[in-house]
Phi, psi and omega in degrees: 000127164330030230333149137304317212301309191330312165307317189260359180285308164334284187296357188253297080052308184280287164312311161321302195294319175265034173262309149323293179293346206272292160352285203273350190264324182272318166320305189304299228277314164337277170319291160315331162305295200265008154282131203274148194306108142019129173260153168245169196208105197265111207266119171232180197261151159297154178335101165228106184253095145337149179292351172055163201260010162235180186287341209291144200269159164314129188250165191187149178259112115266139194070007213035061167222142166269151193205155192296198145279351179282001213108320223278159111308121181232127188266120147269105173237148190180245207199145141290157149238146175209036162304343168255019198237142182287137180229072183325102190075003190222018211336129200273163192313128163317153161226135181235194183281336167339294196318312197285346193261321209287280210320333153288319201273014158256019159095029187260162171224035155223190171210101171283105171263144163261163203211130178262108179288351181282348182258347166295326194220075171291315152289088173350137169054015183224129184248124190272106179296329153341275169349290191319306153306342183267298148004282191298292217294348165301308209285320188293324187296278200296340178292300175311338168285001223017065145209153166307166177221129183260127173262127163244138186288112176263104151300126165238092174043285149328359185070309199199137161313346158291341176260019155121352191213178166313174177127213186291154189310165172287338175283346173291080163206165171267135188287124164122330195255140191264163205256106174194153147192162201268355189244168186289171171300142167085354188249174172305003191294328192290001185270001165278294168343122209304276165357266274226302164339312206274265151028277184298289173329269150008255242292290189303342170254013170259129191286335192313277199297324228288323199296325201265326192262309164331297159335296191306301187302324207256000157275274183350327207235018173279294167331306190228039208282325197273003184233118193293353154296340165288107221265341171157191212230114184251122224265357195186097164321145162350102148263166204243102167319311185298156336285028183264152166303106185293170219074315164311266168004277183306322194269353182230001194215276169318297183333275180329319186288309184311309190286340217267301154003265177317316199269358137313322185268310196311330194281349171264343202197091142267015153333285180273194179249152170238149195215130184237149158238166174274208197267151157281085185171091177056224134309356219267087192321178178258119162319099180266139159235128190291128183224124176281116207190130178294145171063030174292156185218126149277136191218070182258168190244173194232076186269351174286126213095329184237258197285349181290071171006155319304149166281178197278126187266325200086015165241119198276021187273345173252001151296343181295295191289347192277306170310311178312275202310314184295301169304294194293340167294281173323329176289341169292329188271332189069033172253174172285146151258155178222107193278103248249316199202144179201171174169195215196174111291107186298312189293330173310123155356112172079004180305323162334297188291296201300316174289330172251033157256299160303343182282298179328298163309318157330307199294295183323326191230038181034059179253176164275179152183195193194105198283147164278131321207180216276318179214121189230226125271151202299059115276318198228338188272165165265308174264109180313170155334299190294322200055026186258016182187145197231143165268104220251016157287344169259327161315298201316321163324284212275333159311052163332034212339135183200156170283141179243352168171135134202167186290177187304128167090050181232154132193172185241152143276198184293106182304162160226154188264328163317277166280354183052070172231136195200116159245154180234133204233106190298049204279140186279355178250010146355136168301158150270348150327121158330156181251135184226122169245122173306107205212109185305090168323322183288302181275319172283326180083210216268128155299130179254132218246131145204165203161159177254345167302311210307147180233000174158191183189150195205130190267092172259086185288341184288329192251341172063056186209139171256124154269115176241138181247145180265186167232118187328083234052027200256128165269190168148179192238130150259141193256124152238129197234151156316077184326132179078000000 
């Protein structure tokens, strides 16, 4: 009979060593996560801003602020849409004009439209100008409401529609790896799926797609370097790390894509703003690399309480702290935030509180946002699918009073949407420039203005914006009310 020992000396021998290697492989990668990044630094051309095909003025970041051409700090808050992005078996909801007249008269002024490179470039190296066009007359539609359009390229889990969700062209997959997960569609399933697993990866440690999605981008931004409605390019929807190990992930990849990212658009368009986000996974902060780039925006999203762990209690201390981790994440870039996406089940128990505890924070810390999302379903949308019902009880909620531009020593306080109230607060050393406030029409109806500063005003009940002129070395509390 054969002795065993040799054998299992063999099987032994064989673990150790990748037992070893499993070893030395996690010590390296440890030690590359936690050795600190580089700064990166992305070079685009200069600023040449047209007088542009809309009324809207030129946006630009100083200071981590987004601010007009006058200076002004200017807050964009308004909604996705994703009326131009593919939904496999699920077509997504039409936009008409409607959408665009509610949403100005309830005073929001951007819209984060998505945009699909699987519908930009369906053919390698060919850009489908149809797409495009559909594209420009959305933007033209909310720019005649006076509001921006932020574009963002929409990512979903799936990698691509072949795999269950928006995203990359059908030609982007590896061949040979199967398309297969155990859960129904619309659910985290397609981020399970081998095919898109592969996918994802593939893209991101490879120059091969990365070349086709530059591409893709810098037709976008051919299109739209002259229109000043365009508030800027937000370049990659939540990216999704797995399977490389985050912190890796970010610090050898995301980043770095972002800037090659920017000086590919910047080289056609130095125009606009650019908006990076962090990673997709959960709770799980983002690895910041300091990245150097004109008109940068972090435009990360905030889902802790609604699709995030903890869900919402109604106790507002880890949406706070959540807000807290996103500023210093932006402050690592020396950009403004802009939470590109937050949202809710409008219909759930406490859904209210939850909104006006992020909006509060919002208010606290001048920030933008953009709600997931303006027309879905009555669960998630303000305007169902159908356009036959707008929930204007969530309006009241996210239809907020804000400041919409104003100069230096202009600031507000927490609007409420409710009771229709806004105060503003006055430094006698105040920019000279107007203050343009935003004041939902729809829901509040005509603003009543008192203060001692004031130097006139002008009411634009269609666009749902108050114009105030100051007096020139003056201070003061301004008060806005429901007029009656």
């Amino acid at each position: 009979m054969t002795s065993k020992r040799p054998l299992r000396r063999r099987r032994f021998r064989i673990f150790r060593t990748l037992g070893l290697a499993l070893l030395v492989m996690i010590v390296v990668g440890t030690i590359l996560a936690f050795t600190p990044a580089p700064s990166l630094t992305a070079t685009v051309s200069p600023p040449d801003r047209p007088a542009g095909d809309s009324q809207l003025p030129w946006l630009r970041t100083e200071q981590r602020q987004i601010v007009d051409a006058m200076g002004r700090r200017v807050l964009l808050r308004g909604f996705n849409d994703d009326a131009l992005v593919s939904y496999p078996n699920d077509p997504p909801a039409p936009l008409d004009e409607k959408d665009a007249v509610l949403m100005e008269r309830a005073g929001f002024t951007v819209v984060r439209l998505g945009i699909d490179w699987a519908q930009l470039e369906p053919v390698r190296g060919q850009i489908y100008q149809p797409y495009l066009d559909r594209v420009a007359d959305a933007v033209r539609l909310f720019n005649q409401h006076g509001m921006y359009v932020v574009l963002e390229m929409h990512f979903r889990l799936g990698w691509s529609p072949s795999n269950g969700y928006s995203g990359a062209p059908g030609w982007a997959h590896i061949d040979g790896v199967p398309n297969w997960n155990p859960l129904p569609r619309y659910t985290w399933s397609p981020s399970l799926s081998p095919a898109a697993w592969v996918a994802n990866t593939y893209f991101w440690t490879s120059s091969d797609w990365q070349k086709d999605f530059f591409f893709t981008w810098k037709a976008v931004a051919s299109r739209f370097r002259a229109v000043s409605g365009v508030a800027g390019y937000d370049l990659f929807n939540e990216p999704l790390p797995l399977p490389i190990p985050p912190r890796l992930f970010e610090k050898y990849w995301m980043w770095p894509l972002y800037q090659h990212a920017i000086e590919a658009v910047g080289s056609v368009d130095g125009n606009h703003l650019f908006f990076v986000e962090g990673i997709l996974l959960f709770t799980l902060d983002t690895l910041m690399v300091p990245l150097h780039a004109p008109n940068l925006v972090y435009g990360n999203h905030i889902y802790e309480g609604s699709l995030v762990p903890p869900l919402w209690n109604g106790d507002p201390g880890p949406v706070q702290h959540t807000f807290a981790v996103r500023l210093k994440e932006a402050a690592v870039l020396n950009a403004p935030l802009w939470v590109g996406e937050m949202g809710h089940d409008l219909t759930q128990s406490g859904a209210m509180s939850y909104v006006d505890t992020l909006l509060n924070d919002s208010d606290d810390h001048q920030l933008g946002w953009a709600w997931w999302q303006w027309r879905e379903s009555k669960y998630w949308g303000v305007r169902d699918r159908a356009g036959s019902y707008v929930n204007m009880d969530a309006l009241h909620h996210l239809a907020r009073p804000f400041l919409a531009a104003a100069p230096g020593g202009v600031l507000a306080g927490r609007g409420d949407g409710v009771a229709g109230r806004l105060d503003l607060y006055v430094d006698a050393g105040h920019g000279d420039f107007p203050v343009l406030v935003s004041w939902p029409e729809l829901t509040l109806g005509t603003p009543a203005l008192s203060g001692s500063c004031t130097a006139g005003s002008s009411w634009d009940q269609a666009g749902a914006r108050l114009t105030i002129s100051l007096r020139p070395g003056e201070g003061c509390d301004l008060h806005l009310m429901r007029a009656g």
